[in-house]
N, C-alpha and C positions, 0 to 999 in steps of 0.2 A: 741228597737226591741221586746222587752217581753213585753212589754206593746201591741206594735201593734197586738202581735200574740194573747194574751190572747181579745182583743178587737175583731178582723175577725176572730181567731181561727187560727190550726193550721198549716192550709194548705195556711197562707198567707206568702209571696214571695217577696224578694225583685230583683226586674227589673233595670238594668244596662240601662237608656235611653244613654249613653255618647258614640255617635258616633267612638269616638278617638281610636285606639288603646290602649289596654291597656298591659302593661307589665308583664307579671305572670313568677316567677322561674320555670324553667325546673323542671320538678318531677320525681326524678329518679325512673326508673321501676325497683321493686323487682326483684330481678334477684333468679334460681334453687337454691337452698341449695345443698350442698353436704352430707350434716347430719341435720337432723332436732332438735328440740328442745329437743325433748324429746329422741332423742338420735338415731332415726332409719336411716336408712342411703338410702338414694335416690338413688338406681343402682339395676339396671335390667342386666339379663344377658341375651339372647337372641343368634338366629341362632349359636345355642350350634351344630348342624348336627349330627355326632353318636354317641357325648360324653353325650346325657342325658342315657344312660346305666350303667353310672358313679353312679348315684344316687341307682340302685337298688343294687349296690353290696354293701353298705352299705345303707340296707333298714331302720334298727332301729334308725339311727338320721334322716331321711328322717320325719320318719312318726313324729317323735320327734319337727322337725322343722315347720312340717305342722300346719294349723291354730285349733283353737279348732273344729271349724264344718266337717271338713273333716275328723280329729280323731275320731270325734262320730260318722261321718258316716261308717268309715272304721272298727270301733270296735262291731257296729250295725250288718252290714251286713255280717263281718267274723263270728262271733258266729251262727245267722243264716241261713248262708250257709252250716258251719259246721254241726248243728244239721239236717238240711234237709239232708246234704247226709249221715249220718251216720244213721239218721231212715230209707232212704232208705236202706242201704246194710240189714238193718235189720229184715224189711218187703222183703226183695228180698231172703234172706234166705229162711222164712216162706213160702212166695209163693213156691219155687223150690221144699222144702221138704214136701208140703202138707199139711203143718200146718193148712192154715187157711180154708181148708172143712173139718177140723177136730178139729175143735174148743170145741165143747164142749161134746165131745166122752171123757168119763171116762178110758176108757181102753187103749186110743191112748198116747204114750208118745211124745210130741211137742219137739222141742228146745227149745224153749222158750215158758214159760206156760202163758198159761191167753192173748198170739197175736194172735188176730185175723182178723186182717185188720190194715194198714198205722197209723189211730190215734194211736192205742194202741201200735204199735213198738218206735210210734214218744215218748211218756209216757214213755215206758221203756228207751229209750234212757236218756231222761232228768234225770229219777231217778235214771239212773247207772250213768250219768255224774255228777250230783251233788249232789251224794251217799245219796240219801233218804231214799234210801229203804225203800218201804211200804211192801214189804214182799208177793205180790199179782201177781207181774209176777218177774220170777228168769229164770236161763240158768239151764238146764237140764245134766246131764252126757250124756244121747244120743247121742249130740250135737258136735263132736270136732270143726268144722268149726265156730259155735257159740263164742267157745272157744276163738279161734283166735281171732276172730275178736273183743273179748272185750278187748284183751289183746291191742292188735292197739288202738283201743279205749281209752284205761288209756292214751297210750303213747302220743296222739297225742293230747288229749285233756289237757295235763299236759303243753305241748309245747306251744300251741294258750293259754292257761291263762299267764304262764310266758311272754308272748312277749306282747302281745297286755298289760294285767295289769302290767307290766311291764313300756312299754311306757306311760303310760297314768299315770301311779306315777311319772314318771320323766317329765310327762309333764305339771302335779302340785306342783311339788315341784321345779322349774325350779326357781333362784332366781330374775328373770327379774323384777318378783313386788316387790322384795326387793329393784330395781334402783328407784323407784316409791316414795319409803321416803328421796333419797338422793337430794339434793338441789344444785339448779346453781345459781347462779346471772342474770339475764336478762339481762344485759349489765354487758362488763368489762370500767376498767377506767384509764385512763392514766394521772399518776403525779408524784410530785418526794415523794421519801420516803428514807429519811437518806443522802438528797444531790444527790440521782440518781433519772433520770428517769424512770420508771417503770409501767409496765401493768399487772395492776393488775383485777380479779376477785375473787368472794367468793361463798364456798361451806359449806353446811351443812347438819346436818343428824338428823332427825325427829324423827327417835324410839330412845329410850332407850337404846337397845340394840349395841352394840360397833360393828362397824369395822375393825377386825383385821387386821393386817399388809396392813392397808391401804397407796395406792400408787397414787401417781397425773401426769399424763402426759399429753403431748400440743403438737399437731402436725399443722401446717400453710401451708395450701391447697393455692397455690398460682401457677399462670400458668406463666411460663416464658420462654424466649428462651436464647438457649446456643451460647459461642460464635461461635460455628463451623455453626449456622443456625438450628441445630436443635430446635424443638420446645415441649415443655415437658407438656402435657397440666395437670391441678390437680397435680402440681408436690408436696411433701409433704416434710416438713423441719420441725425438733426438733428445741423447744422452752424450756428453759433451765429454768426448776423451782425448780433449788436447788438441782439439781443431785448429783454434787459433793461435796455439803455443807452438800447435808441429808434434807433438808427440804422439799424434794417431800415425805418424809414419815410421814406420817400422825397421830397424835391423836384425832381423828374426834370425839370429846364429843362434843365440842360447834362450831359455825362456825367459819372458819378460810379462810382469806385473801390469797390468791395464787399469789405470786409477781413474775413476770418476768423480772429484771432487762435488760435494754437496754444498751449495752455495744457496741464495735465495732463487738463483735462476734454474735450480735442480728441481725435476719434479716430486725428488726426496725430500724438499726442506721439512715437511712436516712432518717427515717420517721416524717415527722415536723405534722402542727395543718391545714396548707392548702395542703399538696399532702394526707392528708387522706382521705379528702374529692375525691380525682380523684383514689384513691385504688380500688382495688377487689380483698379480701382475707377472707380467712376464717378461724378461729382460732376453733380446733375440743379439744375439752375437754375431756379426757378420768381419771377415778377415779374406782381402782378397788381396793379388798376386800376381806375376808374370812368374810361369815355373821354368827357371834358368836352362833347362834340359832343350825342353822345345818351343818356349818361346809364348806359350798358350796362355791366356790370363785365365786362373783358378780361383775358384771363391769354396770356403770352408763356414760353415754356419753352426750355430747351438745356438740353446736359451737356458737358462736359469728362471724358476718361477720361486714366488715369495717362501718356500719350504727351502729350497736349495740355495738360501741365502743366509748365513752364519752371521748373526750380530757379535763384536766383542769378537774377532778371531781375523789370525793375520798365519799367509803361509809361510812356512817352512825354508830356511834356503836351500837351495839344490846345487849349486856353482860351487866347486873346494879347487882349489891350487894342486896341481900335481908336479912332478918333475917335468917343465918343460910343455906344458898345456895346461889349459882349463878341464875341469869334469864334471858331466853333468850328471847327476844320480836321480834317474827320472823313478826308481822306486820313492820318493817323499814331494813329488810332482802334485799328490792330490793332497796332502798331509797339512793339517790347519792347525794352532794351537792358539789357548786364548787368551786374549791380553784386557789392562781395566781399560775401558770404554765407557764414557759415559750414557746412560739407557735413554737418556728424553732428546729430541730432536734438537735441529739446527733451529731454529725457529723459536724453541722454547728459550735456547740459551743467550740468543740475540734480545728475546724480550726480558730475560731476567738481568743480563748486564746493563740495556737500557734503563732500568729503575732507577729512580735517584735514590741514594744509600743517605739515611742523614749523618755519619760521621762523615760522607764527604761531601757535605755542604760546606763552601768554603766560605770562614769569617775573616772578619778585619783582625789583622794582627797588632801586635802594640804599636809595631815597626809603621806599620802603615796609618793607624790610625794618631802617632804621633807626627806622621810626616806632613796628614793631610790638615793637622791642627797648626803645625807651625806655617804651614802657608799663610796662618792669618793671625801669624805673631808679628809684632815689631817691637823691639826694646827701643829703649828713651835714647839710646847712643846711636840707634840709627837715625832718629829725626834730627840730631845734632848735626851727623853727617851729610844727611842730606839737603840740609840747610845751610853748609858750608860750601855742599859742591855747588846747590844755585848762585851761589857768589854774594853780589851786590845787592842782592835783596835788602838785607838791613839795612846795607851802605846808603840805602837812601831815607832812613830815620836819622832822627838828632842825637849826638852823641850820651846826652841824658838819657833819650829814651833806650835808647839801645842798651845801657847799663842795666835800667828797671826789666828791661823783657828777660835780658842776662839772665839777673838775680833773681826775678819768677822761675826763670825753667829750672836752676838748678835745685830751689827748695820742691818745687814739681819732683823732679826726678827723688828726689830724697826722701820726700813724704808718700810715693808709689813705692818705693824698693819696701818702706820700713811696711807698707801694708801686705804686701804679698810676703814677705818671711811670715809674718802672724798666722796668713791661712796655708795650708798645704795646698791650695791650687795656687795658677800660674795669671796674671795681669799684669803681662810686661809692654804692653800695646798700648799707647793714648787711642788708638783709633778702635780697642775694643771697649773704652770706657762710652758712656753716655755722651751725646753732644751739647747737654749743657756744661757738664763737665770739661768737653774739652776746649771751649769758649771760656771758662774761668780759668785753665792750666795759662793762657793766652797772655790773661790780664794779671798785673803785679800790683801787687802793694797786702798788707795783712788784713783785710777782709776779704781781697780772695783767696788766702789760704785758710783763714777760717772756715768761709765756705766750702771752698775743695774738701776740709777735712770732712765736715758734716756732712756733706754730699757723700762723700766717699765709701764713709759708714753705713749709710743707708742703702747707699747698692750692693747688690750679691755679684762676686767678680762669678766669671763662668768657667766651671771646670776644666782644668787643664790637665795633662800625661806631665807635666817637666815644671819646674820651680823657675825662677827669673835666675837664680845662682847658678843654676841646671844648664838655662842656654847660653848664659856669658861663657861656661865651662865647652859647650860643644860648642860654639861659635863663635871663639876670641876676636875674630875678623869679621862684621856683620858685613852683607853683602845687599844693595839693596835689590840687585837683578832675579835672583830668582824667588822672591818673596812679593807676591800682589800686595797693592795697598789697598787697603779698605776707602770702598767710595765716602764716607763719612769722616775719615782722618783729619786732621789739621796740614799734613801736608800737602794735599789737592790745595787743600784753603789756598796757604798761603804759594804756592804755585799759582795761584792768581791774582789775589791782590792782599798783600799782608796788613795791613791799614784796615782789612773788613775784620782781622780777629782783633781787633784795640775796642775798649770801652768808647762810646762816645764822646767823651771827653779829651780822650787823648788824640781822635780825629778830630775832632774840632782844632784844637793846637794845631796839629802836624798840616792844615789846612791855611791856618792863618800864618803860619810859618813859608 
């Protein structure tokens, strides 16, 4: 194509002969700013009806506000209104009293010496107003009305200096070209910084001269309606840049990055990488200032609207190390480049890490599920022991008897060991056997080991994690404290009255005994 143009020149063209339709992206139409770049704000007031009377009662910001060409017109034509009608009162004197056919009669005392027509009052005027004095026309004692009227004179001309050069000093020293050195970013950018999402822009400040207690704030012009139907059009929402951290306070020497963390409390959370694209907001940037010079507080404004907003893009550093100072290279000031950001919003990713994930549903592990089985284990060598620590329990059967209960428990225990080796599960507990069961472990003599056996057979022990070999192995030292006893055991029983696990026969004896 540079070739073609430079061969026919510039005015050659390229011609679409292709019938076909052709497909072109919809191009969105720049839409009114609500603040412009430079920081003025787009709004008009109009059909004000009797309230523009409002303005003259407070005339000195009026004129204040007004544009330079209307102050100089207005500062122009007051002075020379003023001086016209004050050499009038002055030549109107002169005329009344006869002054001026008596101009230059030596014998005639004037009011005023040396007026003899309108030029020469208008001269005297200027040189008593802007105290000249050439000493060639002066006010007479003759004169008292003269008098007066210079006296007015001072007073009124002391007034129109004070006001008008008054305004006109505070309408150059106004520090709005101070906003003029402070600096916005052209676009802000949206990425993560420290694991969050975040929109961010950068500000900077051009003079020398410092920014006192300078402050940063973010208001989001956005139209919405409520749920009642109302409709709030330019409605304005705070955008949280570090208010309650401190960070909206500024040390504006070099530039600095203005982060707005996207949290649920943003009015970004739902904001992803494609409803940006169908947005209409406007983000108004205000940074205001005491300017160290003279002492004025200055405010600097922009906005940013949903086009001027870069998803996936982080600026540039500008700050390098030199010999002996920092430098700032404000040519890469506006310069973005883009980094991976994830596209879908704060909102979407809180609700997808909320999901329960089924790998992390968390199960019983062996570990746990054997811990929670052996709480309701007890081997034959704990009820020994704990039959030993109650003491005198047995001390109060007869030496017979006490032999026969003996020699029950130990074929008990012996005839349990050999049944649990047989199954791979675990039945190391009288007190997880049956309670006829452990009413016959009780009673001695070989019918009730025959029964036991039979009985024995016929119940299904309940699966166990561990073998009876298994926990003599991890527990050489049974313990009975941290192991509940089953409400059904034999050792509740006999912690109560050992006499109730004997056959009736053998109570009967121990009774008549």
């Amino acid at each position: 194509m540079a070739a073609l143009r430079r061969k026919f020149g510039e005015d050659y063209q390229v011609v679409n002969t292709n019938r076909a339709a052709t497909f072109s992206a919809p191009v969105k139409k720049k839409r009114q700013r609500f603040v412009d770049k430079n920081g003025r704000c787009n709004v008009q007031h109009g059909n004000l009806g009797g309230e523009t009377s409002r303005y003259f009662s407070d005339l000195f910001t009026t004129l204040v506000d007004l544009k330079w060409r209307w102050n100089m017109l207005i500062f122009i034509l007051t002075y020379t209104i003023a001086w016209l009608v004050m050499a009038s009162m002055w030549w109107i004197i002169a005329y009344i009293r006869g002054d001026l056919n008596h101009g230059h009669d030596a014998s005639y005392t004037p009011c005023v010496a040396n007026v003899y027509n309108f030029p020469s009052a208008f001269l005297f005027f200027i040189e008593t107003e802007a105290t000249i004095g050439y000493g060639y026309r002066y006010i007479t004692e003759k004169c008292p009305e003269g008098i007066i009227l210079f006296l007015f004179q001072s007073l009124m001309g002391s007034i129109v200096d004070a006001f008008l050069i008054g305004c006109m000093f505070i309408k150059m020293s106004q520090p709005k070209k101070r906003a003029e050195t402070l600096m916005f970013s052209q676009d802000a950018v949206i990425s993560q910084r420290d694991g969050k999402l975040c929109l961010m822009f950068r500000v900077g400040n051009l003079r020398n001269s410092h920014m006192v207690s300078a402050q940063i704030r973010c208001k989001l012009i956005k139209s919405r309606q409520t749920p009642e139907g109302e409709f709030l059009p330019l409605d304005q929402c705070e955008l949280d840049v570090g208010f309650g951290t401190g960070a909206d306070q500024l040390f504006l020497v070099s530039p600095l990055t203005i982060c707005h963390e996207i949290n649920p409390k943003s009015p970004f959370f739902d904001l992803s990488q494609r409803s940006l694209m169908n947005e209409e907001f406007e983000i108004v940037v205000i940074l205001e200032g005491i300017v160290e010079t003279t002492g004025m507080t200055c405010q600097a404004r922009t906005s940013y609207t949903e086009d001027e907003v870069l998803w996936g893009h982080r600026f540039l550093p500008v700050m390098s190390l030199e010999e002996g100072f920092f430098r700032v290279d404000y040519s890469q000031f506006h310069s973005t480049f883009e980094v991976p950001t994830p596209p879908y919003s704060v909102k979407e990713h809180e609700e997808k890490n909320s999901l329960p994930s089924p790998l992390s549903t968390p199960t019983p592990t062996l570990t746990e599920s054997y811990g929670a089985r052996r709480d309701r284990v007890f081997s034959v060598d704990c009820i020994n022991i704990s039959e030993e620590r109650r003491g005198g329990t047995g001390g109060r059967l007869p030496s017979k008897l006490q032999r026969m209960s003996s020699s029950g428990k130990e074929d008990l225990q012996r005839k349990v060991l050999l049944l649990s080796s047989q199954h791979s599960e675990k039945a190391c507990s009288t007190g997880d056997l049956p309670l006829k069961l452990q009413r016959l472990s009780s009673s001695p003599g070989p019918e009730a080991e025959n029964r036991l056996q039979l009985k024995s057979l016929k119940v299904g022990f309940e699966p166990m994690t561990q073998s009876t070999g298994d926990l003599y192995q991890h527990s050489p030292t049974p313990k009975l404290s941290p192991s509940p006893v089953p409400m059904h055991s034999p050792l509740l029983s006999a912690r109560g009255r050992p006499e109730d696990n004997l056959p009736a026969k053998l109570r009967k004896m121990n009774a008549d005994r």
